[in-house]
ZAMIDO-612816 format. One record per residue (C-alpha): residue number from 0; x, y negated, z. Coordinates in pm, 1 decimal. Each point is the difference from the previous one (the first is absolute). Layout:
<pts>
<pt NUM <X Y Z>> ...
</pts>
This chain:
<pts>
<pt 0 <8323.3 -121.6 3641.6>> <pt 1 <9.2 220.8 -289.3>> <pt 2 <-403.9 163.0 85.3>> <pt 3 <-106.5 -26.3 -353.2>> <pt 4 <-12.2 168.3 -288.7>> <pt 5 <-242.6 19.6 -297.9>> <pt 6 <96.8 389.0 -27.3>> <pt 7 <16.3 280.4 300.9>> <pt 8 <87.6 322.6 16.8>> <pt 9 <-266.0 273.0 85.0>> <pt 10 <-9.3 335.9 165.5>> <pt 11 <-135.3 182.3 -317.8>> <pt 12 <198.5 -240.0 -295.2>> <pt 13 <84.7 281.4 -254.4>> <pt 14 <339.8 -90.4 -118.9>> <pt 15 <123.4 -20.3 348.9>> <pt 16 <306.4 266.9 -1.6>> <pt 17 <9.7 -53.8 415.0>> <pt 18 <-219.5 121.2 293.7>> <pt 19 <-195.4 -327.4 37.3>> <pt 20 <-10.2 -125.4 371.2>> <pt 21 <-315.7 -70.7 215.5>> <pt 22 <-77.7 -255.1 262.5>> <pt 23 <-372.6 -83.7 -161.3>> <pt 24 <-179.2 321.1 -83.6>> <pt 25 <-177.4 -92.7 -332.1>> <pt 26 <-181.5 295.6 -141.9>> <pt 27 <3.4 59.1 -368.7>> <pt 28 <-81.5 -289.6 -236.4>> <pt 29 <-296.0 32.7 -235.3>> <pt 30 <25.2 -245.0 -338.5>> <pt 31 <-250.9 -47.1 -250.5>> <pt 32 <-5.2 220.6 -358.0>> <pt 33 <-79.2 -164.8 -327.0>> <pt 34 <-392.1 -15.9 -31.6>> <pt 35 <-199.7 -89.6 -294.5>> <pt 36 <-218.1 -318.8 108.7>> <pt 37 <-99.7 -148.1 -339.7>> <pt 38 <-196.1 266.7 -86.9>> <pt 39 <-239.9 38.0 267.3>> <pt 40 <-50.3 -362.3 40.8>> <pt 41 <30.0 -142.8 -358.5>> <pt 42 <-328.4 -206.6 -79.1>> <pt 43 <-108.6 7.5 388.9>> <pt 44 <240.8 -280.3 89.9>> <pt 45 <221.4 -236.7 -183.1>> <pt 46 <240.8 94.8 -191.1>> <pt 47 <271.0 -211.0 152.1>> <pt 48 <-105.4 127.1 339.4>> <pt 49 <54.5 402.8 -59.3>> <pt 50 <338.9 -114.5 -231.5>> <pt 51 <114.4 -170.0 341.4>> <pt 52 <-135.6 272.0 250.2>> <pt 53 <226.6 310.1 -223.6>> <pt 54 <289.9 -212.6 -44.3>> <pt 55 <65.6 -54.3 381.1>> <pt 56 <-87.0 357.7 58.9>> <pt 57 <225.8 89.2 -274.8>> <pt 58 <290.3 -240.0 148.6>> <pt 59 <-34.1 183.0 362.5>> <pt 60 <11.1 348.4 -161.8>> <pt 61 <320.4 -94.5 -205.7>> <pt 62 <189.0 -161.0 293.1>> <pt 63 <-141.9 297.1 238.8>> <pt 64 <164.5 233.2 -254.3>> <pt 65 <339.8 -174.6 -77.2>> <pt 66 <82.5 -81.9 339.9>> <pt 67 <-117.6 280.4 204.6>> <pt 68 <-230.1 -230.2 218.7>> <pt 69 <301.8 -179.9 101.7>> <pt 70 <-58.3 -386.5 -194.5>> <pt 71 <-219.6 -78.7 314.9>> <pt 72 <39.5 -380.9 -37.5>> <pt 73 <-147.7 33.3 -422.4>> <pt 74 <-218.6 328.2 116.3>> <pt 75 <-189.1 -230.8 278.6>> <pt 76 <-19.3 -260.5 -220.8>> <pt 77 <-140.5 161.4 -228.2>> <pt 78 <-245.3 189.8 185.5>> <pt 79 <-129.8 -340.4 159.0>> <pt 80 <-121.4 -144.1 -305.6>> <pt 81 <-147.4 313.3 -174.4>> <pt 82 <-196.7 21.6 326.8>> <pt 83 <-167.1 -319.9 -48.3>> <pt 84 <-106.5 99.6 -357.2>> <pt 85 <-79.9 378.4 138.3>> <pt 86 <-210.6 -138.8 237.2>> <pt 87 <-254.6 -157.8 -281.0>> <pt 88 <-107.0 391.3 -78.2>> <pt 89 <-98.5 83.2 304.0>> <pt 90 <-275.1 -252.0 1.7>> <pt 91 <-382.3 131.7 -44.5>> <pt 92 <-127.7 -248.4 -222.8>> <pt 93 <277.1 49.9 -282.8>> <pt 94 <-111.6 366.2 -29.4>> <pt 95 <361.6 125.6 -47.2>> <pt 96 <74.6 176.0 326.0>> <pt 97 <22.0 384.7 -75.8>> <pt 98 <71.9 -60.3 -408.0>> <pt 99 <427.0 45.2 42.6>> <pt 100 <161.4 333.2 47.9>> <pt 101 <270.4 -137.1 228.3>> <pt 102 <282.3 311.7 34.7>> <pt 103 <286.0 -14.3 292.1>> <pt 104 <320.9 228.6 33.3>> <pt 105 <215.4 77.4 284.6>> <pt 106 <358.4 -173.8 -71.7>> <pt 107 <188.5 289.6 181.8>> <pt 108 <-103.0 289.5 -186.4>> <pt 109 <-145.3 -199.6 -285.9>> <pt 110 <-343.9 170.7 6.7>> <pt 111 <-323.4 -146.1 -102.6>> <pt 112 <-209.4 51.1 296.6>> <pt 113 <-302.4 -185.1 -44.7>> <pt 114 <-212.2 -100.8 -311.0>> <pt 115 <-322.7 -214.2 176.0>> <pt 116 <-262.4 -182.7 -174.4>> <pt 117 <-28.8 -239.9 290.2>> <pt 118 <131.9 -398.6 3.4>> <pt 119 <-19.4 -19.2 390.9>> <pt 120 <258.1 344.1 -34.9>> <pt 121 <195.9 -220.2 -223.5>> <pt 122 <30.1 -312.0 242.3>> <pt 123 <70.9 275.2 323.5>> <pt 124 <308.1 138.4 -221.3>> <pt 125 <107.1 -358.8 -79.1>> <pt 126 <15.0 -58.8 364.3>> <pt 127 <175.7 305.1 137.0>> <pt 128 <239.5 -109.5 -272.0>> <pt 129 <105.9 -293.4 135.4>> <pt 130 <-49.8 145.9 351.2>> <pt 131 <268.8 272.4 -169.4>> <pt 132 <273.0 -290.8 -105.5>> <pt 133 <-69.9 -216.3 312.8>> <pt 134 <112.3 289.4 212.9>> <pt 135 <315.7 67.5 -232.4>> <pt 136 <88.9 -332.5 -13.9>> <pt 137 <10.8 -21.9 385.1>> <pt 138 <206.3 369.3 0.9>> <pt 139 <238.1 -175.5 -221.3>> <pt 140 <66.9 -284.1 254.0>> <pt 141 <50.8 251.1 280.4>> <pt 142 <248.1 178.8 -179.3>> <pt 143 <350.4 -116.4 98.5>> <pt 144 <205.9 -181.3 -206.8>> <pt 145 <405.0 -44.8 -107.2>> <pt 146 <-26.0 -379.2 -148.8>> <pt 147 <373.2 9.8 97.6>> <pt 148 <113.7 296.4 -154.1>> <pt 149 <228.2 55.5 326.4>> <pt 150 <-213.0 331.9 73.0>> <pt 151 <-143.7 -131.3 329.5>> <pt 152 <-432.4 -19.3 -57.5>> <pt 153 <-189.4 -250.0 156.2>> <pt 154 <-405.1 -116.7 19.0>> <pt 155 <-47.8 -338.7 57.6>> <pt 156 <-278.7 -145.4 266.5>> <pt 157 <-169.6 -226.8 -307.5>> <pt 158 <-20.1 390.8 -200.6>> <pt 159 <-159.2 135.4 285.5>> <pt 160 <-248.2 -280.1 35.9>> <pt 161 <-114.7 -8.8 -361.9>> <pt 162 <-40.6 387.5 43.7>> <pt 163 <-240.2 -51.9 273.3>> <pt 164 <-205.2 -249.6 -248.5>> <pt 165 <-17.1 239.6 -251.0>> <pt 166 <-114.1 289.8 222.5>> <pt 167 <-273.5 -193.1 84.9>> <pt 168 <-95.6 -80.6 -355.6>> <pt 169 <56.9 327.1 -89.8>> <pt 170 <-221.2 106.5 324.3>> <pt 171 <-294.4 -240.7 -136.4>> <pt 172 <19.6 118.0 -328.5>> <pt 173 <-97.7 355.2 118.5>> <pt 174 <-287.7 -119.3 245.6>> <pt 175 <-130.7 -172.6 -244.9>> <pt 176 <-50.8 314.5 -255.2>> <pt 177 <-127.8 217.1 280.7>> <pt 178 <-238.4 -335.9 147.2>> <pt 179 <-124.4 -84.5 -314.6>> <pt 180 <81.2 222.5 -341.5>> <pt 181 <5.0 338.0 140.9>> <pt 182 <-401.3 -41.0 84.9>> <pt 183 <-83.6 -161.7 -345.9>> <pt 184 <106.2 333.4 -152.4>> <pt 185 <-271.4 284.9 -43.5>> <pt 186 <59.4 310.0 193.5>> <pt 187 <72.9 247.8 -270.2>> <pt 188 <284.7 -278.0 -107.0>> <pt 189 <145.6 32.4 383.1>> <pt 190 <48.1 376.9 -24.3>> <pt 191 <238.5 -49.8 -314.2>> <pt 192 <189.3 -257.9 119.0>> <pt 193 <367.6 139.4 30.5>> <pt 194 <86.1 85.8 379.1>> <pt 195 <214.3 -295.8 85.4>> <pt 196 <-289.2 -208.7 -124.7>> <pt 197 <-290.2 138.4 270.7>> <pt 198 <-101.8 -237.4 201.8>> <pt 199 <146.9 161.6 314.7>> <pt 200 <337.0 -37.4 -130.9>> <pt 201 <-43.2 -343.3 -75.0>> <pt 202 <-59.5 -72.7 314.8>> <pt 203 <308.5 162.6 133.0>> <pt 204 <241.3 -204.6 -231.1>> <pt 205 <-169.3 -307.5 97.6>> <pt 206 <48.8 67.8 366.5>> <pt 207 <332.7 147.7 -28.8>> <pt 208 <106.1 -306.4 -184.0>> <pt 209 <-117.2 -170.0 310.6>> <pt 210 <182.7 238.1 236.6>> <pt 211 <361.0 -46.0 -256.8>> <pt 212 <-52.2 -372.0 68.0>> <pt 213 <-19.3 33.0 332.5>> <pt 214 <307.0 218.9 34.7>> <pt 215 <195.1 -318.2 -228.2>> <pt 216 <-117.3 -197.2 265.1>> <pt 217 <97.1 196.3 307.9>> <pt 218 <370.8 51.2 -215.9>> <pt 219 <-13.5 -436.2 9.0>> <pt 220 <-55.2 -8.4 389.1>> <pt 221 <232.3 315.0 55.8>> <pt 222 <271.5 -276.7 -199.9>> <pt 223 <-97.3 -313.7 218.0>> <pt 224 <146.7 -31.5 317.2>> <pt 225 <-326.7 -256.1 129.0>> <pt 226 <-207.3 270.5 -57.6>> <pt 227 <-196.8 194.9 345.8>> <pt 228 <-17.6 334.0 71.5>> <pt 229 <-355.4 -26.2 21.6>> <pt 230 <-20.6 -113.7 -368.7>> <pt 231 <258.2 335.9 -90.6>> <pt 232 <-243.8 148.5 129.9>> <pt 233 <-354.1 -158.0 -103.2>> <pt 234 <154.8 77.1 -377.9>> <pt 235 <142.6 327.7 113.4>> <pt 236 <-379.9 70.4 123.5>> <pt 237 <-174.1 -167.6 -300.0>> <pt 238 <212.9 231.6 -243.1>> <pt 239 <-48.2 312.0 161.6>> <pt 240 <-433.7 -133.1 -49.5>> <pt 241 <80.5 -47.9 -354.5>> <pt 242 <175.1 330.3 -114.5>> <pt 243 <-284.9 213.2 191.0>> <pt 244 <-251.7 -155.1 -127.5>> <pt 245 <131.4 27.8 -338.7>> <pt 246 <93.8 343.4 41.8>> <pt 247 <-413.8 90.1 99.3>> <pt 248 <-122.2 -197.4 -300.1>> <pt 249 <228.0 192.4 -197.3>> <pt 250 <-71.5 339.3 157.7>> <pt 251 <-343.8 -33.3 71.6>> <pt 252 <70.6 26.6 377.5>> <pt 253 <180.7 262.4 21.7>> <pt 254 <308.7 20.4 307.8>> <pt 255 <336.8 -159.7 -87.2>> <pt 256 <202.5 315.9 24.3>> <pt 257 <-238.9 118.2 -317.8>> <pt 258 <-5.9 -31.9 -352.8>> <pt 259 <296.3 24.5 -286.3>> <pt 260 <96.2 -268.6 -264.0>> <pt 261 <228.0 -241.2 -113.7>> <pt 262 <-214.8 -280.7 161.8>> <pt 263 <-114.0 197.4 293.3>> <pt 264 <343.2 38.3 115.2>> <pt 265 <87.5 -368.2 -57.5>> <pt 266 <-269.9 -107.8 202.1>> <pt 267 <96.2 283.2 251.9>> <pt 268 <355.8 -100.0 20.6>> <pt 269 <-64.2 -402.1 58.6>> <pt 270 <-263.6 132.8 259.9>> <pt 271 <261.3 144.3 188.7>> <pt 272 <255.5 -281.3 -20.9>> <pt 273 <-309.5 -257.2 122.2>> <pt 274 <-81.3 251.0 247.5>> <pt 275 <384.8 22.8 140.2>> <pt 276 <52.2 -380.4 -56.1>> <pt 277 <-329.7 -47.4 208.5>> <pt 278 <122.8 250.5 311.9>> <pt 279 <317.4 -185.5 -12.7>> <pt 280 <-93.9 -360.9 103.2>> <pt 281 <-253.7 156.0 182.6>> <pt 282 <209.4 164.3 195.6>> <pt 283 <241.3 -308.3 50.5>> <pt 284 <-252.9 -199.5 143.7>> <pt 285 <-158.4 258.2 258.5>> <pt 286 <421.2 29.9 80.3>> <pt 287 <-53.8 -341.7 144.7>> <pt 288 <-272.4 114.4 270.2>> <pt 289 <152.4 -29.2 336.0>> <pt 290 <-230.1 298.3 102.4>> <pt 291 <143.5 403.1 -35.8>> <pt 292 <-264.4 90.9 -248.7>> <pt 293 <99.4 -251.1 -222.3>> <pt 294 <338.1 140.0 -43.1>> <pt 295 <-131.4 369.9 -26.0>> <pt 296 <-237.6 -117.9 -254.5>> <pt 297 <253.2 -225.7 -199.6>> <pt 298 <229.5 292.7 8.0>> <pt 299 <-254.7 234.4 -167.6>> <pt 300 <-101.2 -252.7 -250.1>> <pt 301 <389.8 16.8 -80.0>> <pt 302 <7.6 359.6 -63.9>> <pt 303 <-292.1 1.4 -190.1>> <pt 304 <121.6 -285.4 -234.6>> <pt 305 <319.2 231.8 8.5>> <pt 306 <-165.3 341.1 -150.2>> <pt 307 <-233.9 -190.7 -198.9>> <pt 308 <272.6 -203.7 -196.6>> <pt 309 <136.6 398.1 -61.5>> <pt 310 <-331.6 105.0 -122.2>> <pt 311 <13.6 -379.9 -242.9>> <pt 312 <308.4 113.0 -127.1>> <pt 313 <-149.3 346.3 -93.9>> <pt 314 <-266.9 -142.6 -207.4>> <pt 315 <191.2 -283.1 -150.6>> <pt 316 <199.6 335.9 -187.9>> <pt 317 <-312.0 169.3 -66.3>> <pt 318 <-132.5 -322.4 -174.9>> <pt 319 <318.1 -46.5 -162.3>> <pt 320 <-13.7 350.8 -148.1>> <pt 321 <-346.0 37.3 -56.0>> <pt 322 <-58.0 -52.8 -420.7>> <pt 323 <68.9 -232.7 -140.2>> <pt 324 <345.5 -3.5 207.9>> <pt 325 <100.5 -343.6 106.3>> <pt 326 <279.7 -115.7 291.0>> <pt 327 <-36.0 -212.3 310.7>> <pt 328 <166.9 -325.6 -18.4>> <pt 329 <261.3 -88.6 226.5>> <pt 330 <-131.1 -80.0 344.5>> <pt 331 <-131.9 -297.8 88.6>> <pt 332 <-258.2 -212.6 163.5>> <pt 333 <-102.3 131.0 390.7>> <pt 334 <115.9 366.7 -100.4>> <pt 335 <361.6 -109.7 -43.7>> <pt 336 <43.8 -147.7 359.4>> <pt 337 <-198.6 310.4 154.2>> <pt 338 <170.0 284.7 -181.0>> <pt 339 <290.6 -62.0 235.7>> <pt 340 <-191.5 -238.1 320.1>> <pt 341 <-250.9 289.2 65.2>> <pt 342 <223.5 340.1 76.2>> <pt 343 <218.6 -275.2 239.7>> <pt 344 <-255.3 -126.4 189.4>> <pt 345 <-169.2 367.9 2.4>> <pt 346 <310.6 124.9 136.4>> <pt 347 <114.9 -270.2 264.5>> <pt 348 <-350.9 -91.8 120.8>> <pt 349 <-77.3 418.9 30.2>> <pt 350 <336.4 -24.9 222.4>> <pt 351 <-87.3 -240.7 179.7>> <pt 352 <-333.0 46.9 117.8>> <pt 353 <68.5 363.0 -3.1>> <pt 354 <-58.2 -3.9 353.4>> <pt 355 <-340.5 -128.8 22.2>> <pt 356 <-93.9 245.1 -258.8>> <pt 357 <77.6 286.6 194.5>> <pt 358 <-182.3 -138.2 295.2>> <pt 359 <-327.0 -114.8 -173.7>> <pt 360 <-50.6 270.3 -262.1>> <pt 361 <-396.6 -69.9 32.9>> <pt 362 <64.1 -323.5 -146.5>> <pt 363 <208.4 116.0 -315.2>> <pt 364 <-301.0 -89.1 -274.3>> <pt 365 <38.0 -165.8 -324.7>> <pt 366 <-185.6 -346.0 87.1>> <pt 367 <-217.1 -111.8 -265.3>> <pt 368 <82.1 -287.8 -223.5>> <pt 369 <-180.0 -298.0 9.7>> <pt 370 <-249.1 -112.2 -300.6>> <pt 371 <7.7 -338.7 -153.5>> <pt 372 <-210.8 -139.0 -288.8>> <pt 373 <178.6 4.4 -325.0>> <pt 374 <99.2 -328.8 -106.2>> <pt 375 <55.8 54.5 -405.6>> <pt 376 <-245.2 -28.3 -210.2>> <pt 377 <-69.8 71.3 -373.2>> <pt 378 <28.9 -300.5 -210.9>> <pt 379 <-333.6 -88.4 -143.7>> <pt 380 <-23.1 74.2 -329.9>> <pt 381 <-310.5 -98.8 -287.0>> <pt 382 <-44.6 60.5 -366.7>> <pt 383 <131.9 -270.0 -208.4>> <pt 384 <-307.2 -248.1 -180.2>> <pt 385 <-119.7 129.3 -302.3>> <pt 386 <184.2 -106.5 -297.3>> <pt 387 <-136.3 -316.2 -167.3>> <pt 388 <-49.7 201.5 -337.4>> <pt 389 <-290.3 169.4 161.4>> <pt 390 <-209.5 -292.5 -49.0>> <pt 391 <-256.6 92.0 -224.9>> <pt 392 <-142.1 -292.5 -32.5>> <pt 393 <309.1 -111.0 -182.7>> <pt 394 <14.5 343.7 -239.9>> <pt 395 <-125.4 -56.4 -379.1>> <pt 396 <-273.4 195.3 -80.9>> <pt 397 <199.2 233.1 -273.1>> <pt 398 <-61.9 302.4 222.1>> <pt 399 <-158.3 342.5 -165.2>> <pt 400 <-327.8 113.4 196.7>> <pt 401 <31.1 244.8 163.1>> <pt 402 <-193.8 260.9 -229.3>> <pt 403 <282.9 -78.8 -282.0>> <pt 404 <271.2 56.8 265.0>> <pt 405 <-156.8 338.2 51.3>> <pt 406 <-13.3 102.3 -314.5>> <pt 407 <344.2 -120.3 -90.9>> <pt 408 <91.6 184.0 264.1>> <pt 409 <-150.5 303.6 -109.5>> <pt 410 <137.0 -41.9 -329.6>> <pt 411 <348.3 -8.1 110.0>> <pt 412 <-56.3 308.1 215.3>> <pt 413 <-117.8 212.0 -352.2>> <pt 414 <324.2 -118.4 -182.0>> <pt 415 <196.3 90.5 276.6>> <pt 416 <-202.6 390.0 -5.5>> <pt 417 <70.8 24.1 -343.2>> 
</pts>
C-alpha cells in the first residue's frame, strides 16, 4: 500500500525549505559525536573488539550527520548491532565500564550537550535513539500522501495500522530506559542529562505514544461502520487517560491549563480533542435514555464537546506556532467527522430539548465520563545478547596488563601537553 520507506522526513531535518507538518510530536533527535575508543581501551580488550565497537559508532555518527536522522531503516540497523557489541562494556568482570568518554549533540541546534564517562549513559542514548526514529517513522506514515499526483491526499487503513505498531515499539523503547537504564546511572550523571532525557519526560513520550495510538485507533472505528458507540467511546475515554497522564508526568502534576512548550501544548491540544471526542459519544448514548435527565445531560455533554473542540482548535495554533513552527496536517481520523457532527448535533439537540432545559435547570450538570482500563500496552522490549566476540575465553592472550596500558596512556597524554 505504499507504507514504506527506508527514508522519512522529520520535524527538525535541516535542509527542509518548508514548515514541516505534525501528527506525531517527536521532540528533538540526539545522534552520537565521533569519540575516541581505541585509546582508552587499547591493551584492555582485543584489538579486533574496540576496531569493531568505533567503527559502528563511527557508521551511526556519519549516517546521523549526512541524513539529518532521517535513514531510519540503515540508522536502526545500525544501532541494533552496535548495541549488542556496546553491551559487552557494560559488564563488571571486563573492567571497561567508565574507561570511554562517550559525547552526544542535539541534531536541531547541533550542540554538544553531554560528554559522560558512563557505558549504561551510552546504551540509554542508544535507546532514546531508536525510540527518536521509531516515532518519526510512524509521523511519516500519518502524514498524507499524493501517490497519484491528482492533488487529492489520502492515508490508507494498512498506514494507520503499522503506525499503531510502531507507537508501541516506540512506547517500549522509552519504558524500558526509564525501567531499567535510567536507575543504573549514578545520580550526579542524572542531573546532566539534557532535559528531554529526565526520566519524567521519558515517561511522558512513552505514554503519549500510547495515547497517539489510541487516537489511530479511535480514527479506524470512527471509519468502520460495524463499529459501537460504546467502543467510540471506550477509545474516546482511554485517550483522554492517556494525554493526562502524559501531560502530569511531563509537568510534574501540575493542572492542564498550566505550563508552556512545544510539547506541553501538543499534549494539551490532543487532550482536548480526546476530551471532546469522549463528551461526544458520551453524550450520544445518554441521548438514548428514555428518561428526561438523560436528554438534559446528553445535551450538556454536547455543548461541552462543542466549546471544548473551540478551546482544541486554540491550542492546536499555539502548538503550531510555538518554536520550532510546524503545521497541522489536514484533518483526519475522529476529528474530521466531529469538526462538522458536533456544532449540528449541539445545535438541533439544544433545540430540541430546549424545553426540558428550561424546566429542569437543577439538572443542567456536566455528567461525568465513565473510566475504562486502558487496553494498549507498551511492547516489551530487552537488550539484545551480548555479542559473541565477548567471549573471553576465545580472546588470545596478546593483551597489555594493565600497568603498561596506564603508562601508555600516560605517555600519550605528555606528547599531547607538549
Amino acid at each position: 500500500m505504499g507504507c514504506a520507506s527506508s527514508v522519512y522526513a522529520v520535524p527538525w531535518k535541516k535542509k527542509k525549505p518548508s514548515i514541516s507538518e505534525v501528527v506525531v510530536f517527536v521532540p528533538s533527535m540526539r545522534i552520537p559525536v565521533e569519540s575516541d575508543l581505541r585509546r582508552p581501551l587499547k591493551g584492555l580488550i582485543p584489538k579486533d573488539l574496540v576496531d569493531r565497537l568505533q567503527s559502528l559508532r563511527s557508521q551511526i555518527v556519519l549516517v546521523a550527520e549526512d541524513t539529518d536522522g532521517s535513514a531510519v531503516t540503515e540508522l536502526r540497523r545500525a544501532l541494533e548491532e552496535y548495541l549488542s557489541v556496546l553491551s559487552g562494556i557494560t559488564k563488571k568482570e571486563y573492567g571497561v565500564e567508565g574507561l570511554v568518554e562517550f559525547k552526544w549533540k542535539n541534531l536541531q541546534d547541533g550542540r554538544q550537550e553531554i560528554s559522560v564517562a558512563n557505558s549504561w549513559f551510552e546504551v540509554l542514548s542508544v535507546i532514546h535513539l531508536m525510540a527518536m526514529l521509531t516515532l518519526a517513522e510512524a509521523d511519516s506514515l500519518m502524514i498524507p500522501k499524493d501517490h497519484s499526483g491528482s492533488g487529492v491526499r489520502v492515508l490508507s487503513s494498512d498506514c494507520k495500522r503499522e503506525a499503531v505498531d510502531l507507537l508501541l515499539k516506540a512506547s517500549g523503547y522509552l519504558e524500558f530506559c526509564v525501567r531499567d537504564l535510567i536507575v543504573r546511572i549514578p545520580p550526579d550523571t542524572k542531573k546532566r542529562l539534557p532535559k528531554d532525557m529526565q526520566e519524567n519526560v521519558l515517561e511522558a513520550i512513552s505514554i503519549q505514544a500510547l495515547g497517539q495510538g489510541t487516537e489511530i485507533q479511535l480514527g479506524l472505528a470512527v471509519e468502520c461502520q460495524k463499529a459501537t458507540l460504546s467502543v467510540k467511546r471506550r477509545l474516546a475515554c482511554e485517550q483522554l487517560r492517556y494525554f493526562s497522564q502524559a501531560y502530569h508526568s511531563l509537568s510534574g502534576g501540575c493542572d492542564i491549563n498550566h505550563g508552556s512548550g512545544k510539547h506541553i501544548w501538543f499534549l494539551k491540544w490532543k487532550f482536548l480533542e480526546a476530551k471532546t471526542a469522549a463528551y461526544y459519544y458520551h453524550g450520544l448514548i445518554l441521548d438514548k435514555g428514555s428518561e428526561p435527565s438523560s436528554h438534559i445531560s446528553a445535551v450538556c455533554c454536547f455543548l461541552a464537546a462543542e466549546e471544548i473542540l473551540s478551546e482544541s482548535k486554540k491550542a492546536c495554533l499555539t502548538f503550531c506556532l510555538a518554536p520550532p513552527v510546524t503545521r497541522a496536517p489536514p484533518l483526519w481520523g475522529a476529528m474530521k467527522h466531529l469538526q462538522q457532527k458536533i456544532p449540528e448535533v449541539a445545535s438541533r439537540k439544544s433545540q430540541m430539548y430546549g424545553y426540558l432545559l428550561e424546566q429542569e435547570k437543577v439538572l443542567q450538570q456536566l455528567p461525568d465520563l465513565p473510566e475504562f482500563q486502558l487496553s494498549l500496552a507498551p511492547e516489551d522490549y530487552r537488550l539484545p545478547k551480548i555479542d559473541l566476540a565477548w567471549d573471553s575465553e576465545n580472546w588470545e592472550t596478546q593483551e597489555q596488563p594493565l600497568k603498561e596500558h596506564l603508562k601508555d596512556s600516560e605517555d600519550e597524554s605528555e606528547t599531547e601537553a607538549k
